[in-house]
PyMOL Python script that loads the backbone (N, CA, C, O; Angstrom):
from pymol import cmd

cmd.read_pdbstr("""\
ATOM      1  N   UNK A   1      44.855 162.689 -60.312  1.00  0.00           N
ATOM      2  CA  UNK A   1      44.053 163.752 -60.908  1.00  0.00           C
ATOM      3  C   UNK A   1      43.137 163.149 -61.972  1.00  0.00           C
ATOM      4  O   UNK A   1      43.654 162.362 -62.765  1.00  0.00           O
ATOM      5  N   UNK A   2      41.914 163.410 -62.074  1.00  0.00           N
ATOM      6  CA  UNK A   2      41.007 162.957 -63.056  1.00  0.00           C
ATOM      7  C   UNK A   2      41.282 163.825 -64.840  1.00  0.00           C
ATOM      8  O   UNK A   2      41.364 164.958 -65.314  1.00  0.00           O
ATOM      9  N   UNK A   3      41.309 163.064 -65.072  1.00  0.00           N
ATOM     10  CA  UNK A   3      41.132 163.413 -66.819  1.00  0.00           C
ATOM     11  C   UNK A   3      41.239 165.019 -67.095  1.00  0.00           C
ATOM     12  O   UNK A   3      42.041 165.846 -67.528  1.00  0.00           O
ATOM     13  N   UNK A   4      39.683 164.912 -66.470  1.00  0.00           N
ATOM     14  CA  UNK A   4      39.177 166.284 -66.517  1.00  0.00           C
ATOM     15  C   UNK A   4      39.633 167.792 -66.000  1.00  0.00           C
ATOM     16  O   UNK A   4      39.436 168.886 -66.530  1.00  0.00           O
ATOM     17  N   UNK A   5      40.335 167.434 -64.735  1.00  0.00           N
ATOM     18  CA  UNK A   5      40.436 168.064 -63.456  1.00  0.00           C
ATOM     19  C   UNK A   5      41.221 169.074 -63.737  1.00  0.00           C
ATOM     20  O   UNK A   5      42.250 169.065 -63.061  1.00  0.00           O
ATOM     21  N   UNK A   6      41.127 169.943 -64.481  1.00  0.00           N
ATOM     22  CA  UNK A   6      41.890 171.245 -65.120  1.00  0.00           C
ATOM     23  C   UNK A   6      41.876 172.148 -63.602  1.00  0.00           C
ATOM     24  O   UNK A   6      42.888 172.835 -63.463  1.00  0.00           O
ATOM     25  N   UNK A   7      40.884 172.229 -62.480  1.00  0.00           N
ATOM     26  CA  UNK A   7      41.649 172.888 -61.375  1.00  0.00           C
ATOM     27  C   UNK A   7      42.734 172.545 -60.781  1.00  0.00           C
ATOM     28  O   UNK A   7      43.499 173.386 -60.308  1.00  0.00           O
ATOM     29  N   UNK A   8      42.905 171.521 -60.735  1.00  0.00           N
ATOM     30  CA  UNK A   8      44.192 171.042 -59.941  1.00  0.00           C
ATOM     31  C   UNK A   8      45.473 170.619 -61.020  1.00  0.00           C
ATOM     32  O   UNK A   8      46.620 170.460 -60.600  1.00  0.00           O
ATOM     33  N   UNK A   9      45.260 170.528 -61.856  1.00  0.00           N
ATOM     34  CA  UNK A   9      46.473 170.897 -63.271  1.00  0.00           C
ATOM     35  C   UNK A   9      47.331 171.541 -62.737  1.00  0.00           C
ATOM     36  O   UNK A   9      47.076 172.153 -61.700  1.00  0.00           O
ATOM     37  N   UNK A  10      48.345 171.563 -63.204  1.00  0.00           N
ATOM     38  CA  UNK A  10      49.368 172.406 -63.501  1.00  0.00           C
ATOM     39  C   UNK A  10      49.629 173.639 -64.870  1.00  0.00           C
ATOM     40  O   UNK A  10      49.959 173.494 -66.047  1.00  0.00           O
ATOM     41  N   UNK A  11      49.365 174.605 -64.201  1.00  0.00           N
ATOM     42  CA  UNK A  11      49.363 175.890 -65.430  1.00  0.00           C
ATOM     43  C   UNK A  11      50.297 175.905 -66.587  1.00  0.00           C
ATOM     44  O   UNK A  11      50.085 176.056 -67.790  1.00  0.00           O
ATOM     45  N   UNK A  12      51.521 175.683 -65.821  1.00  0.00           N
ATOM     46  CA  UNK A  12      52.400 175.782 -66.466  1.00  0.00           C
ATOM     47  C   UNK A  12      52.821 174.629 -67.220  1.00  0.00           C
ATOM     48  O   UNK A  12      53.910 174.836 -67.756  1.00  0.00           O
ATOM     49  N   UNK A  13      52.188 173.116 -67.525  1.00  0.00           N
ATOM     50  CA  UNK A  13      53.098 172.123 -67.458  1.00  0.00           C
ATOM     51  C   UNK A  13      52.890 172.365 -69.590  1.00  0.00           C
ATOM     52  O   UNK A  13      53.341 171.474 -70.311  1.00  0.00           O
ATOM     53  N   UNK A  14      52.328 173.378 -70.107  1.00  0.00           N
ATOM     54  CA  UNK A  14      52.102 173.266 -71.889  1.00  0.00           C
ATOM     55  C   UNK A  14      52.660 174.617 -72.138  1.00  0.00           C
ATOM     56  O   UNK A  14      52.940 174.838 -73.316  1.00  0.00           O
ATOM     57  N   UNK A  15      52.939 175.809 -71.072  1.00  0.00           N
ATOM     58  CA  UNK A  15      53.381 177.160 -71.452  1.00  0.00           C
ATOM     59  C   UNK A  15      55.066 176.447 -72.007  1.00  0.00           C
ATOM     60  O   UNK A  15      55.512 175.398 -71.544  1.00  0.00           O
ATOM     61  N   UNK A  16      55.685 177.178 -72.914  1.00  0.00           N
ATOM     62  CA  UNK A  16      55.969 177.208 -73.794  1.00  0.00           C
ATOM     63  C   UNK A  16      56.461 176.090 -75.096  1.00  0.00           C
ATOM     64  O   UNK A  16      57.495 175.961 -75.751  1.00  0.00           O
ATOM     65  N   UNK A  17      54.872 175.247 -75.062  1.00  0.00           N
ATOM     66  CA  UNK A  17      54.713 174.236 -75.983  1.00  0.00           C
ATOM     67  C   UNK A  17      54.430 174.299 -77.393  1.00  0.00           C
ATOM     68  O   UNK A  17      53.482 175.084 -77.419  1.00  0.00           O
ATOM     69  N   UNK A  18      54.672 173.946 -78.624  1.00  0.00           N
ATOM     70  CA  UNK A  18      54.371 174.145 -79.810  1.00  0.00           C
ATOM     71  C   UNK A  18      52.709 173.304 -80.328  1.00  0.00           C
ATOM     72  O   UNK A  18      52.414 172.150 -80.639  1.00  0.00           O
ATOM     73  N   UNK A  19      52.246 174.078 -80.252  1.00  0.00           N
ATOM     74  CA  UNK A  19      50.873 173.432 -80.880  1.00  0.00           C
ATOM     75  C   UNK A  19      49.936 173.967 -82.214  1.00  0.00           C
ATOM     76  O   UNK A  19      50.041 175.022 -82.840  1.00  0.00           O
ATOM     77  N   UNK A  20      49.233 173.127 -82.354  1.00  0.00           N
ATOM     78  CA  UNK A  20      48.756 172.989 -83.765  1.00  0.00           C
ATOM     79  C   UNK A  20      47.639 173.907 -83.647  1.00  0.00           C
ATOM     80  O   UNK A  20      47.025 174.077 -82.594  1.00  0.00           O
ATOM     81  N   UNK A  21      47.383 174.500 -84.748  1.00  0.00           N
ATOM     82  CA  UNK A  21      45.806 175.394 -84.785  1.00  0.00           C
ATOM     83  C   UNK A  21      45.333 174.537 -85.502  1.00  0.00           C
ATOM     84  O   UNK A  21      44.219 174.443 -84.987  1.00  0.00           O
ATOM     85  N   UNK A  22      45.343 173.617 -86.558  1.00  0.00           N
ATOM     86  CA  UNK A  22      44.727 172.395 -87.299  1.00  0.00           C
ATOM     87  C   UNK A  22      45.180 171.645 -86.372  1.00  0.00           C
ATOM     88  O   UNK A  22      46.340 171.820 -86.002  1.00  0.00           O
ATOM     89  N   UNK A  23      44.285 170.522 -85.713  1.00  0.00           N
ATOM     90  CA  UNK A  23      44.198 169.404 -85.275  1.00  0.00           C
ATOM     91  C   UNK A  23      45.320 168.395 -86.117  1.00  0.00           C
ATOM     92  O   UNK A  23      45.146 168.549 -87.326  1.00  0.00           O
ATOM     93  N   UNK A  24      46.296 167.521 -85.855  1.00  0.00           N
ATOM     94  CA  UNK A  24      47.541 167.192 -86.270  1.00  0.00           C
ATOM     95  C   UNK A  24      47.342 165.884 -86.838  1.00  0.00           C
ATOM     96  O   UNK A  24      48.197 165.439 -87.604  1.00  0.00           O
ATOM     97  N   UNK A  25      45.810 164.888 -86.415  1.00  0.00           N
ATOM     98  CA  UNK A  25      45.365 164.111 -87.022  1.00  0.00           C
ATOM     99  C   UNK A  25      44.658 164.304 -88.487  1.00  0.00           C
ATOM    100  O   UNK A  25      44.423 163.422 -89.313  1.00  0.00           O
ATOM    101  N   UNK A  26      44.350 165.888 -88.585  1.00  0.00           N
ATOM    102  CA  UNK A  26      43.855 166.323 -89.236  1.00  0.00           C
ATOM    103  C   UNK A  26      44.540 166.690 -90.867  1.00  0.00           C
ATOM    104  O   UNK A  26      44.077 166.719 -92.008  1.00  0.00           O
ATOM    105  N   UNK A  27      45.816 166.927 -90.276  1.00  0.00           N
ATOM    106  CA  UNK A  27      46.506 167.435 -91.179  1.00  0.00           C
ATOM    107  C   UNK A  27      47.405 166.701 -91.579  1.00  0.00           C
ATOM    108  O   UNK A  27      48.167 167.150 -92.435  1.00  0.00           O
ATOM    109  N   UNK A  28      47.571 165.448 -91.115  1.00  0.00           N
ATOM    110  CA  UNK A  28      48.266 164.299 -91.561  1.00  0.00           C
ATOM    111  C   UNK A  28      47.615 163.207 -92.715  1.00  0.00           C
ATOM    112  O   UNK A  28      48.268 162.345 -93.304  1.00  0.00           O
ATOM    113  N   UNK A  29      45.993 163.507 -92.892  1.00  0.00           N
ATOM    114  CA  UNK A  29      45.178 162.730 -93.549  1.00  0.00           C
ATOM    115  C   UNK A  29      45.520 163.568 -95.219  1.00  0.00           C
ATOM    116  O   UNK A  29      45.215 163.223 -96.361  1.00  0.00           O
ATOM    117  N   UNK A  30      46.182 164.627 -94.754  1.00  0.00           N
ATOM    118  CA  UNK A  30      46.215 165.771 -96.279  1.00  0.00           C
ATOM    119  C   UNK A  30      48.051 165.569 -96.318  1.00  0.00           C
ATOM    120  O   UNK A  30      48.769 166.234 -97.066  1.00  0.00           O
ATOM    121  N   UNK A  31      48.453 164.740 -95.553  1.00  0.00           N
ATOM    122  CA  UNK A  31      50.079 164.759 -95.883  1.00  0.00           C
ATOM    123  C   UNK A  31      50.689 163.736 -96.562  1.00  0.00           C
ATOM    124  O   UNK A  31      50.791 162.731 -95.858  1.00  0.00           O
ATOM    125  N   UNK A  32      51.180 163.607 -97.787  1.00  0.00           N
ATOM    126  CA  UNK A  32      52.094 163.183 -98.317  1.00  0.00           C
ATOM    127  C   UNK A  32      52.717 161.594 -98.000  1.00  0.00           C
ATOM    128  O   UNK A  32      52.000 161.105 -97.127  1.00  0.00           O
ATOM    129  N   UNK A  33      53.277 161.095 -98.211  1.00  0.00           N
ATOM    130  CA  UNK A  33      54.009 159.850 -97.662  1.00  0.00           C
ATOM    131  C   UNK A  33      55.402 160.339 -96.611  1.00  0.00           C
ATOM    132  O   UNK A  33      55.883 159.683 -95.687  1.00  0.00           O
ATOM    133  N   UNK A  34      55.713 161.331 -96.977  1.00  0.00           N
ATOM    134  CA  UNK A  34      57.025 161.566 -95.883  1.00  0.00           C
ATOM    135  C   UNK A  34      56.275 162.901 -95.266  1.00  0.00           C
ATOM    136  O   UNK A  34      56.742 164.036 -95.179  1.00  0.00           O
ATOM    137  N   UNK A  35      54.968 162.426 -94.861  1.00  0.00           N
ATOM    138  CA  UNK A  35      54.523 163.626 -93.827  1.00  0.00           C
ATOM    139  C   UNK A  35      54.409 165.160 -93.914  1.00  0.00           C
ATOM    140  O   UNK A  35      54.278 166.046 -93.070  1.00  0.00           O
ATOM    141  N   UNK A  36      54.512 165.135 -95.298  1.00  0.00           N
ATOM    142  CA  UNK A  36      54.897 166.933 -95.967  1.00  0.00           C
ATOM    143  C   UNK A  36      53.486 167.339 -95.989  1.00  0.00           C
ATOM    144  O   UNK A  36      52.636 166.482 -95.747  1.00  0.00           O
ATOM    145  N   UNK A  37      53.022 168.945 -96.336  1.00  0.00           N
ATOM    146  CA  UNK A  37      51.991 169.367 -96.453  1.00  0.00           C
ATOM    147  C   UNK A  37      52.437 170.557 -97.823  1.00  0.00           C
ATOM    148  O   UNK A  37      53.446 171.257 -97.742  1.00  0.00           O
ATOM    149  N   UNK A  38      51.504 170.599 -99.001  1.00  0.00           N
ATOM    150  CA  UNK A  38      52.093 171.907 -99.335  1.00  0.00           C
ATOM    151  C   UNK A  38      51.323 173.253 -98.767  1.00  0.00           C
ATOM    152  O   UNK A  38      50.092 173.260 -98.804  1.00  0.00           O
ATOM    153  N   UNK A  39      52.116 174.517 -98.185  1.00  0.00           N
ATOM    154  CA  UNK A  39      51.157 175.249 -97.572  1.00  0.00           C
ATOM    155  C   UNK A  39      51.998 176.885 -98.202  1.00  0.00           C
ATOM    156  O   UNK A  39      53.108 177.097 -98.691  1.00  0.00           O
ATOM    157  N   UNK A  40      51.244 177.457 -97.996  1.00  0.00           N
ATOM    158  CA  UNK A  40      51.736 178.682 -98.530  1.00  0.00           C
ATOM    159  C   UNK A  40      51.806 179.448 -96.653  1.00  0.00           C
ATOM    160  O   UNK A  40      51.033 179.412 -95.696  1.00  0.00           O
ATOM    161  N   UNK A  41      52.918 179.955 -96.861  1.00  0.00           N
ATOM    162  CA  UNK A  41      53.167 180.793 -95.164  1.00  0.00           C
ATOM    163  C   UNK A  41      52.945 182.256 -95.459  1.00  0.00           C
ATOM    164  O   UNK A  41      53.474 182.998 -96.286  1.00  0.00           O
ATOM    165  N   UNK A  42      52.043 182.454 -94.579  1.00  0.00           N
ATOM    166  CA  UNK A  42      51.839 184.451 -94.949  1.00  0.00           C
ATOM    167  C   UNK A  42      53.148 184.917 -94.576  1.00  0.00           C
ATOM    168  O   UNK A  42      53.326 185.365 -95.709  1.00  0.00           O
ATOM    169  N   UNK A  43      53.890 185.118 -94.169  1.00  0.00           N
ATOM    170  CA  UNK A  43      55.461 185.448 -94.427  1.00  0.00           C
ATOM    171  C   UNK A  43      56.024 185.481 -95.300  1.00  0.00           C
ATOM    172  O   UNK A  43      56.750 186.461 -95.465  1.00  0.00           O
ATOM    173  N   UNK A  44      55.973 184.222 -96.511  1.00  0.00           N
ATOM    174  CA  UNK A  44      56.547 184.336 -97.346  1.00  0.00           C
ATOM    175  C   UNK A  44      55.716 183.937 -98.996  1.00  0.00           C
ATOM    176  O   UNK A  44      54.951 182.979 -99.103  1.00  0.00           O
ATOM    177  N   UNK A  45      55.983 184.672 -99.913  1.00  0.00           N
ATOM    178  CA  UNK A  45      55.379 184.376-101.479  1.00  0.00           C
ATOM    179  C   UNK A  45      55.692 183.280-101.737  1.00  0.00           C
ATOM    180  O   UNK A  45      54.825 182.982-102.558  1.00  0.00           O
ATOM    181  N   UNK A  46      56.217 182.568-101.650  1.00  0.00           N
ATOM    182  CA  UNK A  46      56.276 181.219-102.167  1.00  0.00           C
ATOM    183  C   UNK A  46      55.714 179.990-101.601  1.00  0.00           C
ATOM    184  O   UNK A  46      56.257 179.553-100.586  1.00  0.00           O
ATOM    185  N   UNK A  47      54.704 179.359-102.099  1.00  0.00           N
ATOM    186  CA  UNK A  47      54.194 178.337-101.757  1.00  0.00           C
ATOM    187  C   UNK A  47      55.177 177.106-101.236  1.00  0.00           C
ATOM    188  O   UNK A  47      56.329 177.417-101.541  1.00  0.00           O
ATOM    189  N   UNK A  48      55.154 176.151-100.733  1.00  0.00           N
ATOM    190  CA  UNK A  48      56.021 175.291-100.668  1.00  0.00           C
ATOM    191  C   UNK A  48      55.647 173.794-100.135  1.00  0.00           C
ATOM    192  O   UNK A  48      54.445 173.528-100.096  1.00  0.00           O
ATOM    193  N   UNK A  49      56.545 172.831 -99.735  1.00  0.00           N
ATOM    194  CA  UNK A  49      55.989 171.630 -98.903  1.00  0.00           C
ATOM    195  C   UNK A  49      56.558 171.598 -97.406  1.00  0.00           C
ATOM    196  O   UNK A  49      57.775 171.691 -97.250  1.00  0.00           O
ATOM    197  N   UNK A  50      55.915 171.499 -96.569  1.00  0.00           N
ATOM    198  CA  UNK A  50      56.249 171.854 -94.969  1.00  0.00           C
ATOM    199  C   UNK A  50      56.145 170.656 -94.351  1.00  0.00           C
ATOM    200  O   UNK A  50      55.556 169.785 -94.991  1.00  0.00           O
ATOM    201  N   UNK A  51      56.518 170.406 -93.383  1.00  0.00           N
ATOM    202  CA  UNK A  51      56.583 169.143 -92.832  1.00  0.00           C
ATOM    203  C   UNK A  51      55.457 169.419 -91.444  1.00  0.00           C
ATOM    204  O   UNK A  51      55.400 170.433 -90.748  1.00  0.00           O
ATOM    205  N   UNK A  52      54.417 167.851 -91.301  1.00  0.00           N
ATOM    206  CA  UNK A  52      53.482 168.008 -90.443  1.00  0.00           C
ATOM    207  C   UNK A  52      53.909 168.550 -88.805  1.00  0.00           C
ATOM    208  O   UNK A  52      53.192 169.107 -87.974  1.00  0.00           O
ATOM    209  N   UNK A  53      54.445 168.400 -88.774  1.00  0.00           N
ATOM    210  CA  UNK A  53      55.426 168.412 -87.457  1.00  0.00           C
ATOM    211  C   UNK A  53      56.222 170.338 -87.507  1.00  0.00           C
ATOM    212  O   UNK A  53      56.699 170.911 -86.528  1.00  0.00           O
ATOM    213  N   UNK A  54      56.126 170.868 -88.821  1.00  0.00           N
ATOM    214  CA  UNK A  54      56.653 172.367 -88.347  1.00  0.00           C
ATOM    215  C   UNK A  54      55.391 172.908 -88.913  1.00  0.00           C
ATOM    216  O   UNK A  54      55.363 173.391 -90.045  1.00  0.00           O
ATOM    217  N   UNK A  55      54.237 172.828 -88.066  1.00  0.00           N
ATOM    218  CA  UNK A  55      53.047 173.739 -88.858  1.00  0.00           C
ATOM    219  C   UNK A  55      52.624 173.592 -87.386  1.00  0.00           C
ATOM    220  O   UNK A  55      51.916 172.653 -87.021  1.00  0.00           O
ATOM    221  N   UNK A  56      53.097 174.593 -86.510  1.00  0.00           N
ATOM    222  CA  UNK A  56      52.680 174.527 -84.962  1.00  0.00           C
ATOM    223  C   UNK A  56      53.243 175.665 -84.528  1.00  0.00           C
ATOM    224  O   UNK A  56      54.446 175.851 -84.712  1.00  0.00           O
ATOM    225  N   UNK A  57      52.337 176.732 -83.791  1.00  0.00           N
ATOM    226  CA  UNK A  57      52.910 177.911 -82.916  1.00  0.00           C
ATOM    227  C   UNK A  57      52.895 177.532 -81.803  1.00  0.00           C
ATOM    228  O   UNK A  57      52.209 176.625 -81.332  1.00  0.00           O
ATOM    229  N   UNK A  58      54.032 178.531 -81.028  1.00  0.00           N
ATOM    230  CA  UNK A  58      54.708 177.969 -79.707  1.00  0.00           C
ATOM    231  C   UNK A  58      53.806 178.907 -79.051  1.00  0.00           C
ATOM    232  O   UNK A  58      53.652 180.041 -79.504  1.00  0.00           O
ATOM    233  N   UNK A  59      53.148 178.458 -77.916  1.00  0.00           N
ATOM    234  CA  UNK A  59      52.291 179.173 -76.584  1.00  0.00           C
ATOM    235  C   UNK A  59      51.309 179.718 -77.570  1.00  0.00           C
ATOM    236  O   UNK A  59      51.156 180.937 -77.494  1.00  0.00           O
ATOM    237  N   UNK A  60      50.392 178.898 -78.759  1.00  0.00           N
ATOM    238  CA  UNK A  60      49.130 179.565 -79.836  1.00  0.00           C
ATOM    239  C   UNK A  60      48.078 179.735 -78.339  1.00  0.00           C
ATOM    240  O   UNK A  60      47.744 180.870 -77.998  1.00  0.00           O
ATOM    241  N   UNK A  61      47.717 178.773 -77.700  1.00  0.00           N
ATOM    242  CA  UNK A  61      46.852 178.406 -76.644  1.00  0.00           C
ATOM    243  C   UNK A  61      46.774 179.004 -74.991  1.00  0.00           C
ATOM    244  O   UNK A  61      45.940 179.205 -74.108  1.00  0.00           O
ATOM    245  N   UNK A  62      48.316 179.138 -75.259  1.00  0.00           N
ATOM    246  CA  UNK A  62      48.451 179.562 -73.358  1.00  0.00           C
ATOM    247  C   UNK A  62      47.999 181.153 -73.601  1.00  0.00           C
ATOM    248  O   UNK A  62      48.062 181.867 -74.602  1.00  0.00           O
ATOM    249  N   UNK A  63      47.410 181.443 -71.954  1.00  0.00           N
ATOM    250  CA  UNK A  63      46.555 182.685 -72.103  1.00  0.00           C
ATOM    251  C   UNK A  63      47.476 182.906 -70.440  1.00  0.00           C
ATOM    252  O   UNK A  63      48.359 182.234 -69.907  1.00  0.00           O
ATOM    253  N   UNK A  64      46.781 184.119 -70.039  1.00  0.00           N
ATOM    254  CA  UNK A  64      47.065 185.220 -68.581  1.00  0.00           C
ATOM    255  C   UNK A  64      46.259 184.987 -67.748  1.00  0.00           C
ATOM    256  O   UNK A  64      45.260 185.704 -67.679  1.00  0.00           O
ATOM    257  N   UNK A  65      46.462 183.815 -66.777  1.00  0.00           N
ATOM    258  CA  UNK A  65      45.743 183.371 -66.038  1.00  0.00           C
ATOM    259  C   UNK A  65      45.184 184.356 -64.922  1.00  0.00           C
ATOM    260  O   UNK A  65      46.319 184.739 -64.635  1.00  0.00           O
ATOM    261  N   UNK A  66      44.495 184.981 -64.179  1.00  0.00           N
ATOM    262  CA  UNK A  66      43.647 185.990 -63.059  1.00  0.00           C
ATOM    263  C   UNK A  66      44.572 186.419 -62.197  1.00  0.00           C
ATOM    264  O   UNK A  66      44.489 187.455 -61.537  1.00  0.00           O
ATOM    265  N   UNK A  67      45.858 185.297 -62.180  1.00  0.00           N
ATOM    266  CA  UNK A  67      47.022 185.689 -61.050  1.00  0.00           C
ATOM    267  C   UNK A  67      48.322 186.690 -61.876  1.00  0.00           C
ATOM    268  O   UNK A  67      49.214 187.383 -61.386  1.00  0.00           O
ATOM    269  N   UNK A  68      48.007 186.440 -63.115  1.00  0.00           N
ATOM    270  CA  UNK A  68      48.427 187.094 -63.944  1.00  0.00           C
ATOM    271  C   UNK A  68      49.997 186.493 -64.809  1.00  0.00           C
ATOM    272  O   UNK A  68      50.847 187.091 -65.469  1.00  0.00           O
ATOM    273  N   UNK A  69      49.798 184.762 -64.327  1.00  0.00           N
ATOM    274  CA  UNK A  69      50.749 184.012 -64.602  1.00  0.00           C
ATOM    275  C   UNK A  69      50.388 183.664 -66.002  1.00  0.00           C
ATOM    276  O   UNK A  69      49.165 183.777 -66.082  1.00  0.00           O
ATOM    277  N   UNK A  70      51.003 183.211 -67.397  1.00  0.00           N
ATOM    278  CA  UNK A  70      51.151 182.469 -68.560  1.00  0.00           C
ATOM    279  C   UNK A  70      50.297 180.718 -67.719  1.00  0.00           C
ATOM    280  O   UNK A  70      50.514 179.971 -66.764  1.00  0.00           O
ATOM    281  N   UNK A  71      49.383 180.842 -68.778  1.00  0.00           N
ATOM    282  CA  UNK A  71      48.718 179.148 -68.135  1.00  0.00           C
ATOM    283  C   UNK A  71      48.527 178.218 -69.535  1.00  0.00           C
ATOM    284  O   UNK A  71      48.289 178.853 -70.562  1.00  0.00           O
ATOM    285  N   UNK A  72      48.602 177.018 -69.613  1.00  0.00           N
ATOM    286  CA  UNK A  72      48.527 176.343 -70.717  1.00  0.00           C
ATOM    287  C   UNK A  72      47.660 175.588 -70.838  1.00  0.00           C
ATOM    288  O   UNK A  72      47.454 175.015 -71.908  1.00  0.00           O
ATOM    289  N   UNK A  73      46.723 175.346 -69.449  1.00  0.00           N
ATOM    290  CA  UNK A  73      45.549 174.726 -69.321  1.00  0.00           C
ATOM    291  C   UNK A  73      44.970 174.332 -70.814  1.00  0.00           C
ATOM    292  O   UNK A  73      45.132 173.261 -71.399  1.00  0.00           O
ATOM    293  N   UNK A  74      44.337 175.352 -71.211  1.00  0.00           N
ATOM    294  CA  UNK A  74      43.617 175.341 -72.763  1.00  0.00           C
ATOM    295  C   UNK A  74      44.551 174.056 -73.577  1.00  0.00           C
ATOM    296  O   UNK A  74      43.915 173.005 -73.655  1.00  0.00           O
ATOM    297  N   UNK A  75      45.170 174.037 -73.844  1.00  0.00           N
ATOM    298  CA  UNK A  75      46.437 173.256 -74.343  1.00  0.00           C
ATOM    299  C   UNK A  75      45.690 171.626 -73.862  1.00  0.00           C
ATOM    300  O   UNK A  75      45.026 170.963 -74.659  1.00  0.00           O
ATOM    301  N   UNK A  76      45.996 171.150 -72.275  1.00  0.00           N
ATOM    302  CA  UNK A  76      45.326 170.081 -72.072  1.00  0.00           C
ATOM    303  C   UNK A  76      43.614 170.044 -72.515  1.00  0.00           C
ATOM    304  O   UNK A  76      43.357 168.925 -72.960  1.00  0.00           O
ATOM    305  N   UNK A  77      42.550 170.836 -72.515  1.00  0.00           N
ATOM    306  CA  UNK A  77      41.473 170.497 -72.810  1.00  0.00           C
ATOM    307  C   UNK A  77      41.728 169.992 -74.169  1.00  0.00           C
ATOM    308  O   UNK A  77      41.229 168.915 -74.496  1.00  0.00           O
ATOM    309  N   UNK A  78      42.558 170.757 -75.110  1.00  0.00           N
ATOM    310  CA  UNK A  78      42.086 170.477 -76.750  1.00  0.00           C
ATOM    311  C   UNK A  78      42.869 169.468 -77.213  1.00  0.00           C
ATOM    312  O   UNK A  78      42.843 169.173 -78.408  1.00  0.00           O
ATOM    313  N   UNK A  79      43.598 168.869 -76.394  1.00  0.00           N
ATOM    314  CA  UNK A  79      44.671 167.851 -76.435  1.00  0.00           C
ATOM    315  C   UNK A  79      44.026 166.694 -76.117  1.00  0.00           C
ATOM    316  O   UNK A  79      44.369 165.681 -76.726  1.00  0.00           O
ATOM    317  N   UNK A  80      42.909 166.599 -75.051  1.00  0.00           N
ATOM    318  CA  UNK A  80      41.709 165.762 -74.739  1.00  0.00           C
ATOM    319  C   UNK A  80      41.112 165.418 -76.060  1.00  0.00           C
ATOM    320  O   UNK A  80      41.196 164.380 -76.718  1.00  0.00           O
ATOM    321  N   UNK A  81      40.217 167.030 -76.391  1.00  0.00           N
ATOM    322  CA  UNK A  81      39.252 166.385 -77.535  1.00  0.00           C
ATOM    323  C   UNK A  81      40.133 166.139 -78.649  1.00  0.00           C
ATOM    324  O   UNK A  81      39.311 165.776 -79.490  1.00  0.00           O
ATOM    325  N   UNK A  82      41.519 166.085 -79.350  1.00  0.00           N
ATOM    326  CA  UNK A  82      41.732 165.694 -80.020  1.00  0.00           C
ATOM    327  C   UNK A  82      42.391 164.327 -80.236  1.00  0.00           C
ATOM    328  O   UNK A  82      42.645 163.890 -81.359  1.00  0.00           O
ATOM    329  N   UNK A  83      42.632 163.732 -79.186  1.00  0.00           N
ATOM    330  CA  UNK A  83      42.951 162.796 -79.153  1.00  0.00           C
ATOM    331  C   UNK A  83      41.770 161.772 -79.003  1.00  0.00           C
ATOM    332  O   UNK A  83      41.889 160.568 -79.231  1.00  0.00           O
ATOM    333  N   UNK A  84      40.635 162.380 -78.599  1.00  0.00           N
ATOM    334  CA  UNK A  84      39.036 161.553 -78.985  1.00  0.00           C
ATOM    335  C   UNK A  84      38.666 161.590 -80.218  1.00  0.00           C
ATOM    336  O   UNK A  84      38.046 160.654 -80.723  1.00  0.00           O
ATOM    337  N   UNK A  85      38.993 162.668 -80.872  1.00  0.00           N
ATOM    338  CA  UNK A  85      38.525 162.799 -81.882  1.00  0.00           C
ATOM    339  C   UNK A  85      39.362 161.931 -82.953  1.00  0.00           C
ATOM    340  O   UNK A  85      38.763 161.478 -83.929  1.00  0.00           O
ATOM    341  N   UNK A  86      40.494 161.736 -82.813  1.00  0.00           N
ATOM    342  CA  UNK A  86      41.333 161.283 -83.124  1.00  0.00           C
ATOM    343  C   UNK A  86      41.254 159.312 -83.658  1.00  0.00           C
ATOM    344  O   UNK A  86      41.335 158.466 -84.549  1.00  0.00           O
ATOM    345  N   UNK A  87      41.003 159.679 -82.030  1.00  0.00           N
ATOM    346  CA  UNK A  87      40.488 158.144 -82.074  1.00  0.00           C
ATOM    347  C   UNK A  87      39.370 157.339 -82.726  1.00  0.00           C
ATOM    348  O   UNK A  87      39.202 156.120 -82.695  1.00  0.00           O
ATOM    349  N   UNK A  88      38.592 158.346 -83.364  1.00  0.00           N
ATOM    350  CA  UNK A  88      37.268 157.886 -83.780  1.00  0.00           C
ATOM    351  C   UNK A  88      37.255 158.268 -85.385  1.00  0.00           C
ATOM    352  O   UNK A  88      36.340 157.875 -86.109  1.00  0.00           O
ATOM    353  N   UNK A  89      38.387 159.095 -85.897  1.00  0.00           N
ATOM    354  CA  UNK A  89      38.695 158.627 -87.424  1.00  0.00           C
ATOM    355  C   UNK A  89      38.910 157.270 -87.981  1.00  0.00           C
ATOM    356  O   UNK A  89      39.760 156.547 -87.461  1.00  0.00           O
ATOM    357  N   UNK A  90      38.248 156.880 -88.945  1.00  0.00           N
ATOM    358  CA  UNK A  90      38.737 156.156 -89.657  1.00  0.00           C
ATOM    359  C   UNK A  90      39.866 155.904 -90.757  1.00  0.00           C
ATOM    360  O   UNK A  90      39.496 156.516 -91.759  1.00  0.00           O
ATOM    361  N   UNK A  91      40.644 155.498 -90.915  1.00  0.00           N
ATOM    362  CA  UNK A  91      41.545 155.478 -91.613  1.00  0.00           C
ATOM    363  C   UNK A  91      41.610 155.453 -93.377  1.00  0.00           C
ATOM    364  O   UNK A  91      42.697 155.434 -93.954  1.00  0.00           O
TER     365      UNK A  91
END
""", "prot")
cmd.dss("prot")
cmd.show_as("cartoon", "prot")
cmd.util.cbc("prot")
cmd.orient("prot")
């Protein structure tokens, strides 16, 4: 399968995956030495330090594919550009 080739993907292979709404390269450049972030959670009043790794919703990306199946496709495209994008930070 080519890179690209999101038709012939597998729908399902990111439905019920935990992913980032901040890009994870992104949010590691703002983390701490043991990978912490401080973030305030709309859930709760208290500000705190979170770890880069639990600042991710499960299925944020997967959508209702036309057949009317859960698809995670979206998941592989932004997983593409972030890992380009990724690659082209400097440190």
């Amino acid at each position: 399968m080519d890179e690209w080739d999101l038709e012939n993907a597998d729908p399902s292979q990111q439905v019920g995956a935990r992913h980032h709404t901040v890009p994870a390269f992104y949010l590691r450049r703002f983390a701490n030495s043991q990978n912490q972030l401080w973030v305030r959670d709309r859930r709760s009043p208290t500000p705190g330090l979170r770890k880069e790794t639990d600042l991710a919703i499960r299925d944020f990306y997967t959508f209702q594919n036309i057949h009317g199946e859960p698809d995670g496709r979206m998941e592989l495209v932004l997983q593409k550009v972030e890992d380009n994008a990724g690659a082209r930070c400097v440190a």
